[in-house]
PASE-801754 format. One record per residue: residue number from 1; residue in one letter; chain; x, y, z of N, C-alpha, C in turn. Coordinates in pm, whole numbers. Each point is the difference from the previous one (the first is absolute). Layout:
N
(lumdo NUM "a" "A" (X Y Z) (X Y Z) (X Y Z));
...
This chain:
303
(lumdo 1 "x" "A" (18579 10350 3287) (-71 -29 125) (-149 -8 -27));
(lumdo 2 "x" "A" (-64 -77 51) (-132 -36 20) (-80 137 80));
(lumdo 3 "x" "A" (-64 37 -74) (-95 121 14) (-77 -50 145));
(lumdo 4 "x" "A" (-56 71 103) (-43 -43 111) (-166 20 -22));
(lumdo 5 "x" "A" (-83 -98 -8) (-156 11 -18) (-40 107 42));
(lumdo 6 "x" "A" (-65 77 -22) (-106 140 49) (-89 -68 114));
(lumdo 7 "x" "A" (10 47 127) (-138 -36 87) (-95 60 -25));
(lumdo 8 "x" "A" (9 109 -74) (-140 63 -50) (-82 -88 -100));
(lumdo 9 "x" "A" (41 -59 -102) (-66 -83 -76) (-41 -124 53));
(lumdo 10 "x" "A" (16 -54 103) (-58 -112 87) (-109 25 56));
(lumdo 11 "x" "A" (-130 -116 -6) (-84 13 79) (17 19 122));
(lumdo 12 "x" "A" (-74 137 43) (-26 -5 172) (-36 -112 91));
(lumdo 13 "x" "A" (26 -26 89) (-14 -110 72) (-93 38 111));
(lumdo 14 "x" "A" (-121 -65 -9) (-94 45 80) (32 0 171));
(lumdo 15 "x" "A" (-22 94 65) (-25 -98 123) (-79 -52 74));
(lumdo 16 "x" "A" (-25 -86 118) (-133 -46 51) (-19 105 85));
(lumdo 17 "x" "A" (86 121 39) (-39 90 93) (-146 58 -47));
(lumdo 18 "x" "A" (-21 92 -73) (-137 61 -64) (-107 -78 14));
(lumdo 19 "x" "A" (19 -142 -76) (-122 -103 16) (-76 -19 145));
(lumdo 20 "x" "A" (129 -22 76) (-67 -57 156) (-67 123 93));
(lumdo 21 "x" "A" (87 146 -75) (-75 136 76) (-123 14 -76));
(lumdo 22 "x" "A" (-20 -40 -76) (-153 40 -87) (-95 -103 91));
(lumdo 23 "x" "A" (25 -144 -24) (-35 -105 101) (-71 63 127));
(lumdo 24 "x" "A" (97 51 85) (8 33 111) (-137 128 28));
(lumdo 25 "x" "A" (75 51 -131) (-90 138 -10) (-158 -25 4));
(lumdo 26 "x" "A" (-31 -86 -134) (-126 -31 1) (-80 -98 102));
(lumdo 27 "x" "A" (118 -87 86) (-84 -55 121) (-42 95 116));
(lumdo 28 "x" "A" (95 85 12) (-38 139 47) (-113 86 -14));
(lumdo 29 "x" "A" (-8 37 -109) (-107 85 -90) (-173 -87 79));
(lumdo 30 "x" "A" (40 -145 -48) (-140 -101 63) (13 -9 108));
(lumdo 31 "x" "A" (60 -20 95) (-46 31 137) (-31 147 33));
(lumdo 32 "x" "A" (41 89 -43) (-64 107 7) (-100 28 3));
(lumdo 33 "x" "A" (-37 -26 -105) (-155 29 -111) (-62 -70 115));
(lumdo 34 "x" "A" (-14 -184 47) (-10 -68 40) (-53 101 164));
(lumdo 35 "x" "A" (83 47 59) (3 71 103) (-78 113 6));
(lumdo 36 "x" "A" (-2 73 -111) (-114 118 -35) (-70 -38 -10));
(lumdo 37 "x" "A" (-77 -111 -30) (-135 -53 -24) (-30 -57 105));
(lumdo 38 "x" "A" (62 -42 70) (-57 -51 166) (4 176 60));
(lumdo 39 "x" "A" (45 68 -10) (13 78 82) (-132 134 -56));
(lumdo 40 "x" "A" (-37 -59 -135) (-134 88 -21) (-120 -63 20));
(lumdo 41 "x" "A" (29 -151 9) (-124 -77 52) (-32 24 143));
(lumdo 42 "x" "A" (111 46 78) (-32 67 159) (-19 100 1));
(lumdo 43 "x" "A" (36 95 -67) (-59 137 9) (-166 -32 1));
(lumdo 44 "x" "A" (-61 -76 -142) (-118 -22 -21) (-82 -7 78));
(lumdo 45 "x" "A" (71 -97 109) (-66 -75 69) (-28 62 165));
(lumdo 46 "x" "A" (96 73 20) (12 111 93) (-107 149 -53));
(lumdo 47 "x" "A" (-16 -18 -113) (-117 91 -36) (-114 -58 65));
(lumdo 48 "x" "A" (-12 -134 -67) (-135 -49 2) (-61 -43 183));
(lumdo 49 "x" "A" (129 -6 73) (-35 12 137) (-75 129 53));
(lumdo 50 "x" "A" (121 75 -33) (-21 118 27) (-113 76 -21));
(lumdo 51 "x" "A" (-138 -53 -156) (-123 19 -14) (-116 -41 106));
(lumdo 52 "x" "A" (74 -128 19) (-86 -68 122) (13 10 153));
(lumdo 53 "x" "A" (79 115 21) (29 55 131) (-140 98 79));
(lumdo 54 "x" "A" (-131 -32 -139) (-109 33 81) (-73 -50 145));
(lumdo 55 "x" "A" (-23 -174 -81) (-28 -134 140) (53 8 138));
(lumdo 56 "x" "A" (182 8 -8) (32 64 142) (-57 101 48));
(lumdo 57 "x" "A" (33 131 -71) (-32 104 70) (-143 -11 40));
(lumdo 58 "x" "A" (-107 -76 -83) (-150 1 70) (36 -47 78));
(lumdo 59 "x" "A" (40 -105 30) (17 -140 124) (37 56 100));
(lumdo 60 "x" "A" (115 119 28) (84 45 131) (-113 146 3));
(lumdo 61 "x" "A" (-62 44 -121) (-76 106 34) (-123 -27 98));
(lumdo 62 "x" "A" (-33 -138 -12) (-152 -47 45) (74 -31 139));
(lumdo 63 "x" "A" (96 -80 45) (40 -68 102) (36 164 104));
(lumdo 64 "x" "A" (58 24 -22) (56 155 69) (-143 100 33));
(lumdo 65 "x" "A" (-78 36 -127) (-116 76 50) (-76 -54 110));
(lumdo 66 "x" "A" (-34 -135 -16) (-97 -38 61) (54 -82 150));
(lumdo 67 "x" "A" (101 11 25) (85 -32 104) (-15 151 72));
(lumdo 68 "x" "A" (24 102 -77) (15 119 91) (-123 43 71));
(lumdo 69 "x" "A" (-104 -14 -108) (-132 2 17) (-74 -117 163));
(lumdo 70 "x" "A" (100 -86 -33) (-66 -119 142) (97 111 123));
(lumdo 71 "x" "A" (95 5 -8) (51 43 145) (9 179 13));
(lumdo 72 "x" "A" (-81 54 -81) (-41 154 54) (-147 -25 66));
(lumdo 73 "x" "A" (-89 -90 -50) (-158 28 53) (-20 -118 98));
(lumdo 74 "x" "A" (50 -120 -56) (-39 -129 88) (61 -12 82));
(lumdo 75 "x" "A" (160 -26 -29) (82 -31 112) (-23 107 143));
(lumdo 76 "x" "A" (-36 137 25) (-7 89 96) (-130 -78 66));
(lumdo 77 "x" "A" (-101 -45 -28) (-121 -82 47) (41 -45 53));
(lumdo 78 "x" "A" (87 -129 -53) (6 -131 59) (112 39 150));
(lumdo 79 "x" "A" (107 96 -10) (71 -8 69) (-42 99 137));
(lumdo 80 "x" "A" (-113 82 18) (-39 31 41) (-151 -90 98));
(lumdo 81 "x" "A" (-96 -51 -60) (-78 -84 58) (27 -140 -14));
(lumdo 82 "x" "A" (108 -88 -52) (9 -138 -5) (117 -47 57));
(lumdo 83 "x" "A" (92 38 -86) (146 -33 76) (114 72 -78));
(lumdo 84 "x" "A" (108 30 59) (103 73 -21) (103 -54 -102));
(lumdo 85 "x" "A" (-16 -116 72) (114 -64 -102) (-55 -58 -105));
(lumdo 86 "x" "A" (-99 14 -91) (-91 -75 -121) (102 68 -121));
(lumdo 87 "x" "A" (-4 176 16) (34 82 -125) (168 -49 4));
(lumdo 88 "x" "A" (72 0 96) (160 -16 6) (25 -159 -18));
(lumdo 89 "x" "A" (-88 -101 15) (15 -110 -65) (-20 -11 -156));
(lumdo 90 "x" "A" (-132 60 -46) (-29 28 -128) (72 90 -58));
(lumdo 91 "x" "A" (56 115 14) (163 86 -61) (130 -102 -36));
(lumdo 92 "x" "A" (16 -100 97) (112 -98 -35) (-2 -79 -51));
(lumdo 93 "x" "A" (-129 -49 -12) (-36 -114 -120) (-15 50 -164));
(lumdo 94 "x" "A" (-60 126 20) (-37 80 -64) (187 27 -140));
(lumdo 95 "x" "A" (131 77 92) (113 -30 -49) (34 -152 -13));
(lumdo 96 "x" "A" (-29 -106 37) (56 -91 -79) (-96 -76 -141));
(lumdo 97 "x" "A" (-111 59 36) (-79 -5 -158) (96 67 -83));
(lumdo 98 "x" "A" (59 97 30) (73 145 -113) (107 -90 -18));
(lumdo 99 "x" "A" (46 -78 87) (137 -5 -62) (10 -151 -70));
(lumdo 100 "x" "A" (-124 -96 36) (-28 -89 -122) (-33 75 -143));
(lumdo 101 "x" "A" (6 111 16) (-66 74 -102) (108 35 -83));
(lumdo 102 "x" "A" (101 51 30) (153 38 -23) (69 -84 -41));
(lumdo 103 "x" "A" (-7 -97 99) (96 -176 -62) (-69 -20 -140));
(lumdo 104 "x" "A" (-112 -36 9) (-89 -74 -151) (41 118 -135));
(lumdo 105 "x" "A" (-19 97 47) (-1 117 -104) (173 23 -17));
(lumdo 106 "x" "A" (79 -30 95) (123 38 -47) (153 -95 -16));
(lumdo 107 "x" "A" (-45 -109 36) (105 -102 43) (-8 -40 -153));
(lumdo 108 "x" "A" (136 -80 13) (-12 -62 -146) (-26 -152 27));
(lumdo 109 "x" "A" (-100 -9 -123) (-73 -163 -23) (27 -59 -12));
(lumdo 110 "x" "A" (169 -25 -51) (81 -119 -65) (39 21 -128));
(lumdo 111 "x" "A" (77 109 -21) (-22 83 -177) (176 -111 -14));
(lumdo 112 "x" "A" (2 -10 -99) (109 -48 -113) (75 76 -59));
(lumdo 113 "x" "A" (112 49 3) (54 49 -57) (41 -7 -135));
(lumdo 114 "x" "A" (-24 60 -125) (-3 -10 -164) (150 -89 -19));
(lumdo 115 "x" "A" (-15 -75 -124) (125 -60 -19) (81 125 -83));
(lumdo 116 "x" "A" (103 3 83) (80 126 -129) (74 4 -130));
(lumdo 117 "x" "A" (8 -123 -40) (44 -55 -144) (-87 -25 -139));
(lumdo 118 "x" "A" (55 -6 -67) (-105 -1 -116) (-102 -130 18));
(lumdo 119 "x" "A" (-92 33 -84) (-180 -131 56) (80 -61 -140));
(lumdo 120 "x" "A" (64 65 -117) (-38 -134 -124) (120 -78 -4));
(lumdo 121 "x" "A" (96 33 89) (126 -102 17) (27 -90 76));
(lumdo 122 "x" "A" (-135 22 136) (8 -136 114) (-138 -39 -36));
(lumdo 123 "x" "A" (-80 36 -66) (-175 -18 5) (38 -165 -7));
(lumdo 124 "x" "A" (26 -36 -155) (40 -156 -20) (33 -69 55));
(lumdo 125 "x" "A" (145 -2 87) (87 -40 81) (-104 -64 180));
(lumdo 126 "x" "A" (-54 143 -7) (-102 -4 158) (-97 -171 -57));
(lumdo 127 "x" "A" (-100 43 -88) (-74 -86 -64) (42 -170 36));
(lumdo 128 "x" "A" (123 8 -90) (58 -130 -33) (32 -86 172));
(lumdo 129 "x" "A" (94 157 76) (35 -66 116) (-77 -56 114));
(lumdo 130 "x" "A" (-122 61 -31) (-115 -9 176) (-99 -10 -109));
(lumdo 131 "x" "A" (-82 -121 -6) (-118 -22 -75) (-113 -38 84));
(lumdo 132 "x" "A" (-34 -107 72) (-60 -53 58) (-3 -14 168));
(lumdo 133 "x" "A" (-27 4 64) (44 -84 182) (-128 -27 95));
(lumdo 134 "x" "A" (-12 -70 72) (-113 -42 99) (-38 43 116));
(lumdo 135 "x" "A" (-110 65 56) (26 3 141) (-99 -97 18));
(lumdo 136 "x" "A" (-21 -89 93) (-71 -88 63) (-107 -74 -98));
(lumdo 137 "x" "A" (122 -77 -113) (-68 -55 -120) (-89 38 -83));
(lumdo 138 "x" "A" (-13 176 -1) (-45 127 -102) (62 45 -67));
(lumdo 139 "x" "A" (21 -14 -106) (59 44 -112) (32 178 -31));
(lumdo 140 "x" "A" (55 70 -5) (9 138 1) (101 65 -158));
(lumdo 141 "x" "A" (-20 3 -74) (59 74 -81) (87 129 38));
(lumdo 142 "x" "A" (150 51 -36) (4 114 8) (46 90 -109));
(lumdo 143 "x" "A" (-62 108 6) (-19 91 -75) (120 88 1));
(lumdo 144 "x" "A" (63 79 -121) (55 140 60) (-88 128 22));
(lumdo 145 "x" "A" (20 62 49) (-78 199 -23) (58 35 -113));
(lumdo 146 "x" "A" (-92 13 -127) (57 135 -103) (-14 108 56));
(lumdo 147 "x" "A" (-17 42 132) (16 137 42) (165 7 88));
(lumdo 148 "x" "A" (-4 -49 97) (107 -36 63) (125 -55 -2));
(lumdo 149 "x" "A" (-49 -112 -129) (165 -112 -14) (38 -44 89));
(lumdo 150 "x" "A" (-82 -74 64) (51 -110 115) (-86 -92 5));
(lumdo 151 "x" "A" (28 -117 26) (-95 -128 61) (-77 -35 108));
(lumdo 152 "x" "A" (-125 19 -27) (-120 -6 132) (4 -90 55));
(lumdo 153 "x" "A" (40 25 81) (-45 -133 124) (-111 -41 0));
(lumdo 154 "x" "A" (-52 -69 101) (-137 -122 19) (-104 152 76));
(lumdo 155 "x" "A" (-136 34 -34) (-93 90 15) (61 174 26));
(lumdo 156 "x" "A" (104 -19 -83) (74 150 -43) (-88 53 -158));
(lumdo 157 "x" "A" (-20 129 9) (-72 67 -96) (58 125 -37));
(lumdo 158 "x" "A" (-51 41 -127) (40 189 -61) (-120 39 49));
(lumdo 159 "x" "A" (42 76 74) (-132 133 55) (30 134 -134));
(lumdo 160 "x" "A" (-97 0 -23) (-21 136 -104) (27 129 28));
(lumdo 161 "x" "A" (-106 41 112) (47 74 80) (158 9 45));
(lumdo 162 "x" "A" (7 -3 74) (131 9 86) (106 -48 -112));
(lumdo 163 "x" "A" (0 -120 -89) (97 33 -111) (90 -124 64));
(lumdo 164 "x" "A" (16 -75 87) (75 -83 49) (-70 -148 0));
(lumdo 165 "x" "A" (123 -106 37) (-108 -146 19) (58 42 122));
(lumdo 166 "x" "A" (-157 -66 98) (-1 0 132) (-10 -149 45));
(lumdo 167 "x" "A" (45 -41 107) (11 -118 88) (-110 -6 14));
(lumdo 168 "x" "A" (-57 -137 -37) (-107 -31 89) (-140 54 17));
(lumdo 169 "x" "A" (-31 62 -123) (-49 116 -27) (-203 -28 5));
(lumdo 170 "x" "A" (-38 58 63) (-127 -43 48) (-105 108 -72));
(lumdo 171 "x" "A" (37 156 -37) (-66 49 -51) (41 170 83));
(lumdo 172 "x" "A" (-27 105 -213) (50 95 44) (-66 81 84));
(lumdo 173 "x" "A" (-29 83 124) (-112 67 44) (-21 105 -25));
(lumdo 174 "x" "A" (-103 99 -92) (16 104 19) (19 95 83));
(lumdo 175 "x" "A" (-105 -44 86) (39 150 156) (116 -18 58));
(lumdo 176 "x" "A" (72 -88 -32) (111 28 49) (116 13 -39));
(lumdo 177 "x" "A" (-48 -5 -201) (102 -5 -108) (137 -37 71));
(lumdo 178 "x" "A" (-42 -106 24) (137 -119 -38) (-33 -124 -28));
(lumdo 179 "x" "A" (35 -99 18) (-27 -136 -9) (4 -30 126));
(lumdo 180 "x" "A" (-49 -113 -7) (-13 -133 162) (68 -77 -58));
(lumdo 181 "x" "A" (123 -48 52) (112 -93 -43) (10 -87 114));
(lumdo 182 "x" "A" (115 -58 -17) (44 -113 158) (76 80 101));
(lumdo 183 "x" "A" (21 107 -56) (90 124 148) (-117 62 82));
(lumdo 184 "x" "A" (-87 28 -88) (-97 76 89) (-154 -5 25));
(lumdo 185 "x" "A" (-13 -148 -40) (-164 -66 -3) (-30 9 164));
(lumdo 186 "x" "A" (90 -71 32) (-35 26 172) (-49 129 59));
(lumdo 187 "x" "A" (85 108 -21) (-65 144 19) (-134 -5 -64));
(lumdo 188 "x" "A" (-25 -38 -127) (-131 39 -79) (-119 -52 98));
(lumdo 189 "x" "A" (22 -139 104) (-90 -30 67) (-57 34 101));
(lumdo 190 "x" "A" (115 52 68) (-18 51 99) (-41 166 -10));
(lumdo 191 "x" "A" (80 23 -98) (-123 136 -14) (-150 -5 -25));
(lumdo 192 "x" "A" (-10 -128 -87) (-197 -13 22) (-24 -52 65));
(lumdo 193 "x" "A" (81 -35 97) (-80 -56 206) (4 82 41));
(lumdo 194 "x" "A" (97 125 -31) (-27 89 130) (-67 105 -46));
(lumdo 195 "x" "A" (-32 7 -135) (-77 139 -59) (-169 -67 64));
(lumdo 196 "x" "A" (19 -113 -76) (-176 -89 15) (-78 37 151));
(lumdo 197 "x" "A" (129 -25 115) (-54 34 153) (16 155 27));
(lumdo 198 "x" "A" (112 53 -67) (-71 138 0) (-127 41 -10));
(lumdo 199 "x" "A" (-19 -22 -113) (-142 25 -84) (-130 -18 116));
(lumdo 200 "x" "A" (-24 -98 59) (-81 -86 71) (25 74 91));
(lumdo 201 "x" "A" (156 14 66) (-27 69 122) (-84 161 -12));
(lumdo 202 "x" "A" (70 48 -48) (-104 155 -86) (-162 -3 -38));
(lumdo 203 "x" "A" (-18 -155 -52) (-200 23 -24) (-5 -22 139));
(lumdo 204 "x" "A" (48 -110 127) (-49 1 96) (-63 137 65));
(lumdo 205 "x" "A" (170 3 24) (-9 166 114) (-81 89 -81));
(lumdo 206 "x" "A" (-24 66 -127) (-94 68 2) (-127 -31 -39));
(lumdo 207 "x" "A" (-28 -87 -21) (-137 -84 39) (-72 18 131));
(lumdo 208 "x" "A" (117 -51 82) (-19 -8 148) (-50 146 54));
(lumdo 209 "x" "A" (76 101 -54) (46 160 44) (-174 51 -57));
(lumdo 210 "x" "A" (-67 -75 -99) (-130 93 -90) (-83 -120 66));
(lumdo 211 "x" "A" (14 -120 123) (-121 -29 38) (-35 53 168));
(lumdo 212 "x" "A" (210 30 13) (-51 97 143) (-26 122 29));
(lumdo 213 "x" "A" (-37 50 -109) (-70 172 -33) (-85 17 -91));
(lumdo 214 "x" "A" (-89 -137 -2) (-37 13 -93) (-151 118 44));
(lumdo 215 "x" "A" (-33 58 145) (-100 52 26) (90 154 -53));
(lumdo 216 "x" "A" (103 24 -10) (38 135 -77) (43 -19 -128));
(lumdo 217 "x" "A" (-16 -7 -126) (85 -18 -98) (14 143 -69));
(lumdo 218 "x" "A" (-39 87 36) (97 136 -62) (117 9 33));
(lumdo 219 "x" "A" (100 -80 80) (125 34 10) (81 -54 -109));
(lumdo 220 "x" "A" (131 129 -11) (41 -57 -124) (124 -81 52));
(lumdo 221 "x" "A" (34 -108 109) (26 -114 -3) (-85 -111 -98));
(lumdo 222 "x" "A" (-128 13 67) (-125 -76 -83) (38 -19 -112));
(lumdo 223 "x" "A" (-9 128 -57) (-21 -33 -172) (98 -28 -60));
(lumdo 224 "x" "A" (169 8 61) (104 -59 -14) (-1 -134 -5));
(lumdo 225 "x" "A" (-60 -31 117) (16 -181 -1) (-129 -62 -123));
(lumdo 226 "x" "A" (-104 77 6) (-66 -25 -124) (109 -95 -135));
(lumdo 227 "x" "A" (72 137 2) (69 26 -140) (146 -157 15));
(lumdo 228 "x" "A" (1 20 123) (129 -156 -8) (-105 -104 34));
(lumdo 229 "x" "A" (-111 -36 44) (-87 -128 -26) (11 8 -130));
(lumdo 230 "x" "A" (-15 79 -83) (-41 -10 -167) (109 -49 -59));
(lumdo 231 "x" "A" (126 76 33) (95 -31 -106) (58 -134 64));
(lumdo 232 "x" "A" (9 -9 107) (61 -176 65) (-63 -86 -55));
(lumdo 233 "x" "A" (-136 49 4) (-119 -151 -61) (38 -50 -152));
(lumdo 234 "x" "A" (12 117 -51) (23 -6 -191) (195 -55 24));
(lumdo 235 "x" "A" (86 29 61) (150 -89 -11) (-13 -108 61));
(lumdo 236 "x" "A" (-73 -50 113) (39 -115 77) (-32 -86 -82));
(lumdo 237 "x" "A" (-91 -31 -124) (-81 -92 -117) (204 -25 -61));
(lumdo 238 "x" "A" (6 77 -130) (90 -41 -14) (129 10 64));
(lumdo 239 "x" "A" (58 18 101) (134 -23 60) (-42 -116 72));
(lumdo 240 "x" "A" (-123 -61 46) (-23 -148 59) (-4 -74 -79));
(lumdo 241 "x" "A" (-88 36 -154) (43 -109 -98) (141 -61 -7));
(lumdo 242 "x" "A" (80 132 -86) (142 -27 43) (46 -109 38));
(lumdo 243 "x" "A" (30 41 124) (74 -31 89) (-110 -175 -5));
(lumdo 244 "x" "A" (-93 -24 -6) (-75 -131 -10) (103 -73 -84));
(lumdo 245 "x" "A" (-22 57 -115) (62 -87 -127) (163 -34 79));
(lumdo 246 "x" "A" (47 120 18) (209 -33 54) (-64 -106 88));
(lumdo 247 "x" "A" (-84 -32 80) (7 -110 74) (2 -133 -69));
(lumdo 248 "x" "A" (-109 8 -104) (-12 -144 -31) (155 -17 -116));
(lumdo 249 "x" "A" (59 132 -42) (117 -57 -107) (140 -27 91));
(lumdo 250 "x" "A" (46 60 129) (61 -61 38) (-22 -129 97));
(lumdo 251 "x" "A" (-135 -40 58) (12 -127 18) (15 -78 -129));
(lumdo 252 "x" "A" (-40 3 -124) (8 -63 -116) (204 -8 -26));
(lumdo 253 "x" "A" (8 108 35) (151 51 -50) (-10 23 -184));
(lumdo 254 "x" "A" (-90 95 -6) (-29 8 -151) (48 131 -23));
(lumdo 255 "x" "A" (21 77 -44) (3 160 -15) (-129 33 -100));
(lumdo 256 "x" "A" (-15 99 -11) (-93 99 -76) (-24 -17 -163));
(lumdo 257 "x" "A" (122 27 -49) (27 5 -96) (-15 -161 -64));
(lumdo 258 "x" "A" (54 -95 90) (-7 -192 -50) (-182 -22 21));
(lumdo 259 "x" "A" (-68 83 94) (-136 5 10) (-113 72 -123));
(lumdo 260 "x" "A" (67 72 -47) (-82 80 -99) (84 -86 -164));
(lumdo 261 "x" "A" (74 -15 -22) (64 -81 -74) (-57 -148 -22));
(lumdo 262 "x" "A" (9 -46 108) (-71 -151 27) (111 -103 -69));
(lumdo 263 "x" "A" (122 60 64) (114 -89 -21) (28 -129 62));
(lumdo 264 "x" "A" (-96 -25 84) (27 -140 111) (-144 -65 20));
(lumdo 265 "x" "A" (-75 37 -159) (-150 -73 45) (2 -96 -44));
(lumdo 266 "x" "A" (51 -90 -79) (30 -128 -37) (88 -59 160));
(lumdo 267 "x" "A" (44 23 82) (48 -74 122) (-28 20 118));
(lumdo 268 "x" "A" (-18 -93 44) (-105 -2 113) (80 78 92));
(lumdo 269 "x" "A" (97 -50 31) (75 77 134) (147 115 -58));
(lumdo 270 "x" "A" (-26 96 -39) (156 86 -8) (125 -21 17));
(lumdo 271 "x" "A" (129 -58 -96) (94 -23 47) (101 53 122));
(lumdo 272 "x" "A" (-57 157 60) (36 84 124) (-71 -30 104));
(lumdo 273 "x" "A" (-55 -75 26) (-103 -56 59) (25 -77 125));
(lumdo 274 "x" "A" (-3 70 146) (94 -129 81) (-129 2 133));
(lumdo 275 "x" "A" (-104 81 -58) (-98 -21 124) (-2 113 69));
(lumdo 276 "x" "A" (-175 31 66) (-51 119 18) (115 71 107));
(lumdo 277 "x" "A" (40 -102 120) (103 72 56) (168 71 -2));
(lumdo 278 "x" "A" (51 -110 -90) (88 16 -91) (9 119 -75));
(lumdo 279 "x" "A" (-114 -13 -57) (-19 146 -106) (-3 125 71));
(lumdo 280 "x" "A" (-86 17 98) (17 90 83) (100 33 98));
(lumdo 281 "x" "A" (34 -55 18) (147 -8 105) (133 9 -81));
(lumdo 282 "x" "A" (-10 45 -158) (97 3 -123) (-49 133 10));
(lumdo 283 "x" "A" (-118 41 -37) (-33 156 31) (17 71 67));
(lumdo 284 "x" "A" (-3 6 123) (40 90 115) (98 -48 53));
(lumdo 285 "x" "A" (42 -74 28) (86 -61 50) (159 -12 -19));
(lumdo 286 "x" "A" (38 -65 -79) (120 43 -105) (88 99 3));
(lumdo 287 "x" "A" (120 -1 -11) (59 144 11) (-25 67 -183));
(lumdo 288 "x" "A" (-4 122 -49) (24 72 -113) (109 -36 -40));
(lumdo 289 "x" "A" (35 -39 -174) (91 0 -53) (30 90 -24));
(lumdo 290 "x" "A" (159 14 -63) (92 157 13) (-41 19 -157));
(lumdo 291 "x" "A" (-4 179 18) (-27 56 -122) (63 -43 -123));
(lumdo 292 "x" "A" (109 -11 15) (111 -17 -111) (37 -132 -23));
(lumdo 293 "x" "A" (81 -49 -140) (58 -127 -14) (-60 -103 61));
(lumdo 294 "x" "A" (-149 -1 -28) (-82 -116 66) (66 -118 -132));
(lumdo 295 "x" "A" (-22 46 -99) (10 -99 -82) (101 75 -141));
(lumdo 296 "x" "A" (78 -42 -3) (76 81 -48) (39 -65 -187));
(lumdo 297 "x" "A" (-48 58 -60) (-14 29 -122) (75 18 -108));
(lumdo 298 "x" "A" (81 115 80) (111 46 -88) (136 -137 -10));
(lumdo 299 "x" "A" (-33 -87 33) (121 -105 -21) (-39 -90 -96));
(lumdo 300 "x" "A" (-158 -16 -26) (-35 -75 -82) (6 74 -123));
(lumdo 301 "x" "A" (8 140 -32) (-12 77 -100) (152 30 -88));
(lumdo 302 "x" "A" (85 -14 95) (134 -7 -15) (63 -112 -79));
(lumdo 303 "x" "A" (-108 -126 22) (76 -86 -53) (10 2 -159));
């Protein structure tokens, strides 16, 4: 009889199981890594806010003191010898300054959500697929984020700060450490219309309050309103600048950032450009786009 071969002396026969778990493993391992490194670039960056959480606190420290300061000494004047209802009109205007204050400082700007797949396996692919496109016979290149891994839309940017690309992105603010994006530029304006007539209203009335006593000035109303003529005079300069410039960039329909850049000085008219009323009536007007899945990313990253 024919001796039966040894299976021990035969080569092992590999299988593809091990190969494709190592595969698996190490695409794993890189999105990981991939994921830890976005996720220490936000820590970073949540530091680096978090340093600059001085600007607010001056900003709400100055707005609050000197608010309390107008309606303990002035407002009792006015509502006593002028009229009653001046201080309870000025208290309600007074809260919706605060809460332009809240929106700008806390709403989100139009942030992007990070692509969650690896950057060196779609980087190429993105490149090759979306190169070029036009808006109103302007040429626009698009870029990816090496921070993010996703594809910028048309005047989408990486904010440093904050660590995200923001919509529409006009410029980051400090005092209010966030950005001015396309969610919440509108608030940003209207908080410097209504801070600006604050301001004005406050040098008035105590202006007014130190020229109708002015035959007593030892009272310490007096030297209160002294002290808010001074500090109104030194903010109303720049929060009117300001707010000057937002005028002439949204009739332009330019943002901040395309202004200091000088991305649209070779063309006469801005491809966003549909006219002073247009532009403005896009600004306030308009409903807010939804936080989420404005533009959705993760499908292009997938591919």
């Amino acid at each position: 009889m024919n001796k039966i071969p040894s299976l021990v002396s035969q080569q092992p026969i590999q299988s593809p199981v091990p190969v494709l778990t190592q595969q698996l493993m190490n695409e794993t391992n890189s999105h990981i890594s991939l994921s830890e490194n976005h996720d220490k670039k936000s820590v970073v960056k949540k530091k680096i806010c978090s340093k600059s959480l001085f600007y607010p606190f001056m900003a709400w420290f100055l707005f609050i003191i000197l608010t309390i300061l107008y309606f303990i000494f002035v407002c009792p004047w006015y509502y006593h010898n002028v009229c009653e209802i001046i201080p309870f009109l000025h208290s309600l205007f007074i809260f919706y300054v605060g809460q332009n204050f809240l929106q700008s400082m806390y709403m989100d700007p139009g942030m992007y959500r990070p692509c969650p797949v690896n950057q060196h396996h779609d980087e190429s692919q993105l490149k090759i697929e979306t190169n070029l496109y036009s808006i109103n016979k302007i040429d626009f290149d698009v870029s990816l984020c090496t921070n993010c891994f996703i594809v910028k839309p048309p005047r989408t940017h990486h904010c440093r700060n904050c660590g995200y690309c923001i919509d529409t992105m006009d410029h980051h603010c400090p005092w209010l450490c966030n950005c001015v994006g396309r969610r919440n530029y509108r608030f940003f304006l209207l908080f410097l219309f209504t801070l600006l007539i604050h301001i004005n209203l406050t040098f008035i009335c105590s202006l007014y309050l130190i020229i109708a006593l002015r035959n007593n000035l030892n009272q310490a109303k007096v030297f209160i309103s002294f002290i808010l003529v001074f500090c109104t005079a030194l903010l109303a300069g720049p929060v009117g600048g300001l707010f000057g410039l937002h005028i002439i960039l949204v009739s332009k329909s330019i943002t901040t950032f395309e202004q200091v850049t000088g991305k649209f000085m070779d063309v006469e008219r801005t491809p966003f450009n549909r006219g002073i009323i247009q532009n403005w009536l896009r600004i306030c007007c308009t409903s807010i786009i939804p936080r989420l899945n404005r533009y959705s990313t993760e499908d292009i990253c997938e591919k």
